[in-house]
Wavefront OBJ file of the C-alpha trace (Angstrom):
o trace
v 11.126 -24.711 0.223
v 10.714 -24.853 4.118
v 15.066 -24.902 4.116
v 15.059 -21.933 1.851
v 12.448 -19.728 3.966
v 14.017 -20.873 7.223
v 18.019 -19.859 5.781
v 16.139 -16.290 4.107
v 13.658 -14.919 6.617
v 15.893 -12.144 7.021
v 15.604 -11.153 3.374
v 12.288 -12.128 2.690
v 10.751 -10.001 5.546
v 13.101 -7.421 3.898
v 11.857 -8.088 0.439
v 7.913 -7.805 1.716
v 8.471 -4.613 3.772
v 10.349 -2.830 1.548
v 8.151 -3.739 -1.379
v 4.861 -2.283 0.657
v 6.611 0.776 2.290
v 7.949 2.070 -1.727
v 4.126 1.372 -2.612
v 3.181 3.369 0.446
v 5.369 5.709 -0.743
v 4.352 6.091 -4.174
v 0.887 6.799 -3.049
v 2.524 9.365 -0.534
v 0.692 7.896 2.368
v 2.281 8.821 5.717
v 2.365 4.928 6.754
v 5.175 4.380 4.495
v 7.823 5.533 7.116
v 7.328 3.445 9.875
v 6.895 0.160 7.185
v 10.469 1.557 5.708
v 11.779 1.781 8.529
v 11.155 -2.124 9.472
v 12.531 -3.023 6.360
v 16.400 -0.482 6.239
v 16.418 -2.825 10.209
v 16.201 -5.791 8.486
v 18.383 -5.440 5.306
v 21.169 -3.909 7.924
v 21.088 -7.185 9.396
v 20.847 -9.104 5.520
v 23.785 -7.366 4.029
v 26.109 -7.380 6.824
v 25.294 -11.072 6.888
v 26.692 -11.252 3.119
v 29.354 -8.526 3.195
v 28.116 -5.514 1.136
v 28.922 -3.243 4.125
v 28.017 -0.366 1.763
v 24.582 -1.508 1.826
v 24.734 -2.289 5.214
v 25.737 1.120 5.793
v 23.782 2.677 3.471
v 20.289 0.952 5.730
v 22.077 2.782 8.703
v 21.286 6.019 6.705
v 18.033 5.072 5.723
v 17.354 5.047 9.170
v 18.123 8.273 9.662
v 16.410 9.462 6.172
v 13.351 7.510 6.925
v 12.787 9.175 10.338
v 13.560 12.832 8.822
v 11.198 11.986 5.790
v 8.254 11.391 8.133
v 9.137 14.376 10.025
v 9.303 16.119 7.274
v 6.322 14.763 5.487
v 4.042 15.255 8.490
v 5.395 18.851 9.508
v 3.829 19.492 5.538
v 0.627 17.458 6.357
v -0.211 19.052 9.531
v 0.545 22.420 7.838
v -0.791 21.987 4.182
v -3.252 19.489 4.809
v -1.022 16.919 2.389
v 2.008 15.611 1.178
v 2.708 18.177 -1.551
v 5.513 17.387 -4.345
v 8.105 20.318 -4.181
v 10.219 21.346 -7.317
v 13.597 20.566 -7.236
v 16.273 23.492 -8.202
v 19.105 23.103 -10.764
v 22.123 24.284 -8.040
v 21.010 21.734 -5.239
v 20.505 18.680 -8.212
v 23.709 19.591 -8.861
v 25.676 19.924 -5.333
v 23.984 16.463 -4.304
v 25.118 14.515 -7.573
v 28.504 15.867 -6.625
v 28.003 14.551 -3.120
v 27.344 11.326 -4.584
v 30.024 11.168 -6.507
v 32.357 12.265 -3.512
v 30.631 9.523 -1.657
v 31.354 7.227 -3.896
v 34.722 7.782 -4.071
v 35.060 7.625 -0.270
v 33.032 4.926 0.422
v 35.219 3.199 -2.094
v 38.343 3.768 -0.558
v 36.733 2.754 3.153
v 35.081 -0.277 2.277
v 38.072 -1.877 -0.349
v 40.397 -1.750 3.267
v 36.848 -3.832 4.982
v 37.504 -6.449 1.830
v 33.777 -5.652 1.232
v 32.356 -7.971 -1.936
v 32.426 -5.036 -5.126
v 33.655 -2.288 -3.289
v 33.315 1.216 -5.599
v 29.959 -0.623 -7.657
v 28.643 -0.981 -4.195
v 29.653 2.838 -2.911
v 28.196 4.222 -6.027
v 24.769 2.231 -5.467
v 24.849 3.416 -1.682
v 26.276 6.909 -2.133
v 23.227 7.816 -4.954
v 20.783 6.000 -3.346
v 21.240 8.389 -0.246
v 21.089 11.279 -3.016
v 17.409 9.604 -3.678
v 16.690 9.098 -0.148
v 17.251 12.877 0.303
v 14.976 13.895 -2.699
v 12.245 11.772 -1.372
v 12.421 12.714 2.086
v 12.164 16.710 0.745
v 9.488 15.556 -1.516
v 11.221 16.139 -5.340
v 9.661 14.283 -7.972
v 13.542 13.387 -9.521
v 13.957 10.912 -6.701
v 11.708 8.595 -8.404
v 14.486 9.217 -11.725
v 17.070 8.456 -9.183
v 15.461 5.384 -8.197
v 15.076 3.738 -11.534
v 18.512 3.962 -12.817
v 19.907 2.617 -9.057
v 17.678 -0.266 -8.717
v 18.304 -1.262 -12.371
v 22.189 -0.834 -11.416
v 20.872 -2.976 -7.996
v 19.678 -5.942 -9.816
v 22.843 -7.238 -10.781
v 24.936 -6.893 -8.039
v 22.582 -9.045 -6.103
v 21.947 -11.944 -8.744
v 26.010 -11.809 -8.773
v 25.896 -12.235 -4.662
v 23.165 -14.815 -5.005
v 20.374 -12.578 -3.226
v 17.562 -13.850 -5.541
v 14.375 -12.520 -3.759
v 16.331 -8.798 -3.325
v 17.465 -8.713 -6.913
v 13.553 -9.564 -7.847
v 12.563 -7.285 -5.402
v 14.312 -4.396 -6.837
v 13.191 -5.434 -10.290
v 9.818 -4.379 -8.444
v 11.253 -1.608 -7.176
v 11.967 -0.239 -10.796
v 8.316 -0.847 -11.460
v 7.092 0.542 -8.470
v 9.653 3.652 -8.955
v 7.641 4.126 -12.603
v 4.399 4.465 -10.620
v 5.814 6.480 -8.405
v 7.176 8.954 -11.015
v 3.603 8.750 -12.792
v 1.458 9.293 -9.835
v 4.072 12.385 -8.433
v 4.177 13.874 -11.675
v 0.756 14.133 -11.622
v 0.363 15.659 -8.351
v 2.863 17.999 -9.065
v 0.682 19.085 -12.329
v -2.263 19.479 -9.839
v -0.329 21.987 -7.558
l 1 2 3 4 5 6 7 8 9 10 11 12 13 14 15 16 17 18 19 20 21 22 23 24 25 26 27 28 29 30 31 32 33 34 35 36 37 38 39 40 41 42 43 44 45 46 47 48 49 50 51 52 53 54 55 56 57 58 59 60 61 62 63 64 65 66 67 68 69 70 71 72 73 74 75 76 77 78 79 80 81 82 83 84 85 86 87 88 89 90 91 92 93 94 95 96 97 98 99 100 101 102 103 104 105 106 107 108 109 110 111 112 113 114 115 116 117 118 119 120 121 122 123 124 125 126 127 128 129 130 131 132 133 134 135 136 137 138 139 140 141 142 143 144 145 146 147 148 149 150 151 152 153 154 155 156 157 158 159 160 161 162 163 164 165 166 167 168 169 170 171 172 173 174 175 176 177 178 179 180 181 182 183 184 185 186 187 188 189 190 191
C-alpha cells in the first residue's frame, strides 16, 4: 500500500482536492476556488505524467476558469450578498456547444501530431468540459448537466489508462454533479 501511495501522491492529492473543491462548489461556497485551484496544479502535473496532454491542457484552462469563477462569484457576493444561479439563454447554449465541438475537432488534430494516448475521445472530454467550466464560472445551473454526461464519458478513459483513484473519483464526481444540480435547481426556484 505504502509503494502505491508513494508512486500516486500526485493523483491522490488530486483525487482529495478535487473531490472537496466540486463539494465546495455544489454548496456554492466561495472556498471552492482556491481548493480547485490546488487540485487543476496537481492533475497538470498527473496527466502530463501519463500523456493525456488534452487533460493536461485542459487543467491549464481550469486555471484560468477557476480564477475568473471566483472573480466572478465574489464580484456577485460583494454585490448581491450571494452566489445567485443565473439562467442560461438558448443562443449562448448553443454558440458554446459549437465551440466545443470546434474544440474538439482542433484539439484532435493538435494532440494526434503530440502521439497523445486517445487523441479526439480525449479533445472532446477537454473541449466540453471547458464548455462546463464556463457555465459554472457564470453561474448556469446546465453546467451541472454538462458535468454528468463528461465525467460518465471520464470514467472510462481513465480505467483504460490505469488511473484507478481518478476514474473512482469522477464516479464521485457524477454523484457530486447530481447534488449539485439538486441543490442549484433549488436555489434557482428560490430566486
Amino acid at each position: 500500500m505504502s509503494a502505491y501511495l508513494a508512486t500516486h501522491a500526485v493523483e491522490l492529492a488530486g483525487f482529495l482536492t478535487t473531490a472537496v473543491g466540486i463539494w465546495l462548489t455544489t454548496r456554492r461556497s466561495m472556498w471552492c476556488w482556491p481548493v480547485v485551484l490546488a487540485a487543476d496544479v496537481l492533475y497538470i502535473i498527473q496527466f502530463r505524467k501519463v500523456m493525456l496532454l488534452s487533460d493536461a491542457l485542459l487543467q491549464v484552462f481550469f486555471l484560468g476558469f477557476t480564477l475568473y469563477g471566483w472573480w466572478h462569484w465574489w464580484r456577485g457576493v460583494r454585490e448581491e450578498g450571494e452566489v445567485r444561479v443565473e439562467p442560461l439563454e438558448l443562443r449562448p447554449a448553443a454558440i458554446a456547444i459549437l465551440a466545443g465541438v470546434a474544440g474538439t475537432v482542433i484539439l484532435g488534430a493538435v494532440t494526434v501530431r503530440l502521439h497523445a494516448a486517445l487523441p479526439y475521445i480525449d479533445a472532446a472530454l477537454a473541449s466540453f468540459s471547458l464548455v462546463a467550466s464556463w457555465w459554472q464560472a457564470r453561474k448556469h445551473t446546465a453546467n451541472w448537466w454538462l458535468w454528468i454526461l463528461v465525467d460518465l464519458a471520464y470514467i472510462p478513459e481513465y480505467i483504460y489508462k490505469e488511473l484507478w483513484l481518478t476514474a473512482v473519483l469522477y464516479a464521485g464526481l457524477v454523484a457530486l454533479a447530481v447534488l449539485g444540480l439538486r441543490d442549484w435547481r433549488r436555489a434557482e426556484q428560490r430566486a
